[in-house]
N, C-alpha and C positions, 0 to 999 in steps of 0.2 A: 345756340347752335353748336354741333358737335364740332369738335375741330377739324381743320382744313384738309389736313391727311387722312385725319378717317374718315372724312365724309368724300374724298376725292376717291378713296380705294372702292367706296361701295359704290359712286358712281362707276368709276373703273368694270367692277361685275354687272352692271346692271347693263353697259356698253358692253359689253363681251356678250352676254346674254341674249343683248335684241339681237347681235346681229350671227346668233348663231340659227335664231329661229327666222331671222333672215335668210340666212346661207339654206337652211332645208326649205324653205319657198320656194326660191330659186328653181330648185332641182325640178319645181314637179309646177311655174308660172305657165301661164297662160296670157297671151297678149290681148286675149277677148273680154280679162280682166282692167284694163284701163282707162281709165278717164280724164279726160281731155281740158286741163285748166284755160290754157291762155291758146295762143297759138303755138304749137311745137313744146308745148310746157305738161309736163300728166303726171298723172297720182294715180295709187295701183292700192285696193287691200294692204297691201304689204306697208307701206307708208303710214297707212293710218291705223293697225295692227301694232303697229313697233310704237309708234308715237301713241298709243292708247296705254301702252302695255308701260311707256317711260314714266309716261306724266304721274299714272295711278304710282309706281316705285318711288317717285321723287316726291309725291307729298305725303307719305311716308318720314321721308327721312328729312324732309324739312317743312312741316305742314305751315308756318307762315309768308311762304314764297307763294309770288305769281307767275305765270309763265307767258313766252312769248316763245310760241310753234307755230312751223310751219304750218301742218295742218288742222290748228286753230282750238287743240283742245287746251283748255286751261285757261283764263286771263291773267291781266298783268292789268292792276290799277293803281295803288299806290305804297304798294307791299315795299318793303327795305329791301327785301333781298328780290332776285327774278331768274327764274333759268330760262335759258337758251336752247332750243330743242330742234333740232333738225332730226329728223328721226331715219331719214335715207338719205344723204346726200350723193346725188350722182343717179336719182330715179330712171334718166332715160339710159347711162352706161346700166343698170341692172333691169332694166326692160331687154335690153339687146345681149344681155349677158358677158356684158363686156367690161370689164376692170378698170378704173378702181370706184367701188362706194360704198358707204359709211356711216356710221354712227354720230352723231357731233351733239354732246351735250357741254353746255358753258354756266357758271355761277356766277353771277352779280350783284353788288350793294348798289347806292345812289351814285358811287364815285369810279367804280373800279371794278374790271374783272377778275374773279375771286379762282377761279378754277376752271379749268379746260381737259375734256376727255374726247378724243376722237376716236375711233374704233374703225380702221380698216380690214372692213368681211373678207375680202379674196385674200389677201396676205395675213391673216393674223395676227394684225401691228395693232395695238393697244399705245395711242401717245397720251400721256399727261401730264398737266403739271397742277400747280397752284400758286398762289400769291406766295412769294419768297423763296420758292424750288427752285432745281433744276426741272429743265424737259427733258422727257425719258420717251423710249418707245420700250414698249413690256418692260424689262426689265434696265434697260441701256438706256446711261445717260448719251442725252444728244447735243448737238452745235452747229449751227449753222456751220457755212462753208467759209476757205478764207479766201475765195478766186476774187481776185481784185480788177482785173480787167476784161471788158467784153470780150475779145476773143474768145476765153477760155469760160467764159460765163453760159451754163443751159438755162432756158427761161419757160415759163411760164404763162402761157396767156388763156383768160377764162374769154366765153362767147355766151354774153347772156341774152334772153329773150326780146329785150329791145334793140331792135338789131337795126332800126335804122338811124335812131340816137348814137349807135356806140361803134356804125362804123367808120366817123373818122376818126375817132378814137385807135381801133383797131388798125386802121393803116398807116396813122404816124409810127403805130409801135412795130409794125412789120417792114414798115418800111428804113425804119430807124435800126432794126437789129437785125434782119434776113441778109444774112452774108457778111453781120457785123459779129456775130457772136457764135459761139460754140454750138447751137442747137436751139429748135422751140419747138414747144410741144401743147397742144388743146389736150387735155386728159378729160375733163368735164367732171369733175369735183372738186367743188374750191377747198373745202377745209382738210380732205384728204392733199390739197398740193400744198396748201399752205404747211402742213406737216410734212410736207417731203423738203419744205425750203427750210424749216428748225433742223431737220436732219441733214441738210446740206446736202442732198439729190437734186433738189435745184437752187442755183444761187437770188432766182426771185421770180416773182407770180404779180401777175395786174388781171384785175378786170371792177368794172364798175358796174349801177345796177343788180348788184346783189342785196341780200337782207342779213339783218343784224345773228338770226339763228345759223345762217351758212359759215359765217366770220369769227364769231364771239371765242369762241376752243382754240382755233389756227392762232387771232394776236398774239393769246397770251401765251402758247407755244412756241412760238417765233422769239419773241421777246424775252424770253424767261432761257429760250437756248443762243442767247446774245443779240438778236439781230432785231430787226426795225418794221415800224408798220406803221403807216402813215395814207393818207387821202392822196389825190393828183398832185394838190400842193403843198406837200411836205406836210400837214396839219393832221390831228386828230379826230378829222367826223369821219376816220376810218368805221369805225363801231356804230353807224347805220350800214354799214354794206353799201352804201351807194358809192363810192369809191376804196378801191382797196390795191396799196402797193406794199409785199411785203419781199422783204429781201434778208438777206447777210448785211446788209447794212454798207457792206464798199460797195454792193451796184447801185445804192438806194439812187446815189443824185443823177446817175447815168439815165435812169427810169424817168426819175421827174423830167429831167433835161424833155426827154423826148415827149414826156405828156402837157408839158409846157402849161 
């Protein structure tokens, strides 16, 4: 395998690339083009176009990796290495043409996330890192925030598809921080917020019921620009997506507290 920074860089363009042939889709979508996975849940050409267009570039450049995508092309059986492929994150904000969503490819061995590249279309933010880096956005190293108390703390909360699993979830944490903290905001792309918490734009991000491809780029972004990412209970089975708290690391216990 090529090394870690030059195989993060051509991820890097190959993230720039979908989502620029994302951004002219965009311009000229049609909603009579989408398809309806779950309930309230949909897939458009465009998703499986970018995620067609990633998988065939990534085994290329590292042809003994398996893959685990959203929209299911490639497998993952028992390869060392496995990428992470969210090829739109944020389908229904770019159904409605509404900001932010993204690119999200991730690098993994048996132990550890190796590389994270996220690619935000509407802004033109490019975050990466790798095993041992700093986190950057294009060109700028990033760092979490250092706001230490809720007041001054903005947050984060995802809303995902099982909504009636996740909403007592959802009202301990709204209930716990609406009028306790600086702000909160639904954006509807988790790995694009979880890049906004490495950049310190939010001091932390929760939501649970997501998948390991939406996740996999944000931990190691987060973590690699100081801060923390952990499950409901302080633990590590952050890396299914089925729980995910990431923060600056001084809101972290504040979060568990309330997810108890």
């Amino acid at each position: 395998m090529m090394e870690l920074s030059e195989l993060t860089l051509k991820v890097r363009e190959l993230a720039v690339a979908t989502g620029a042939f994302i951004r002219e889709e965009r311009k000229k979508f049609s909603r009579e083009r989408i398809e309806k996975k779950h309930a309230h849940d949909y897939v458009s050409y465009v998703d499986k176009e970018s995620e067609r267009r990633i998988v065939a570039c990534l085994r290329e450049l590292l042809p003994e990796a398996g893959f685990i995508a959203e929209e299911g092309s490639g497998t993952h059986t028992d390869e060392e290495y496995c990428w992470l492929v969210d090829p739109l994150d944020g389908t229904t904000n770019f159904i409605h043409n509404h900001a932010p969503y993204c690119v999200s490819i991730a690098l993994r061995n048996r132990e550890e996330i190796l590389l994270g590249v996220v690619y935000e279309v509407c802004r033109d933010e490019c975050f990466w890192t790798y095993k041992g880096a700093p986190a950057y956005c294009n060109d700028r190293q990033i760092r979490v925030s250092q706001v230490a108390v809720p007041d001054e703390a903005f947050m984060a909360f995802g809303l995902p598809y099982e909504t009636e699993a996740y909403k007592p979830v959802f009202n301990r944490l709204i209930e716990g921080c609406y009028g306790h903290v600086a702000g909160i905001r639904v954006v509807g792309a988790a790995a694009a917020e979880m890049c906004y918490v490495a950049d310190g734009r939010f001091e932390a991000r929760a939501e649970a019921f997501t998948c390991p491809w939406d996740v996999a780029a944000g931990i190691l972004l987060v973590q690699n620009a100081g801060g923390r990412v952990t499950d409901f209970s302080g633990g590590d089975s952050c890396y299914s997506g089925r729980e995910v708290v990431a923060s600056n690391g001084k809101m972290h216990d504040f979060l568990l507290n309330l997810l108890g």
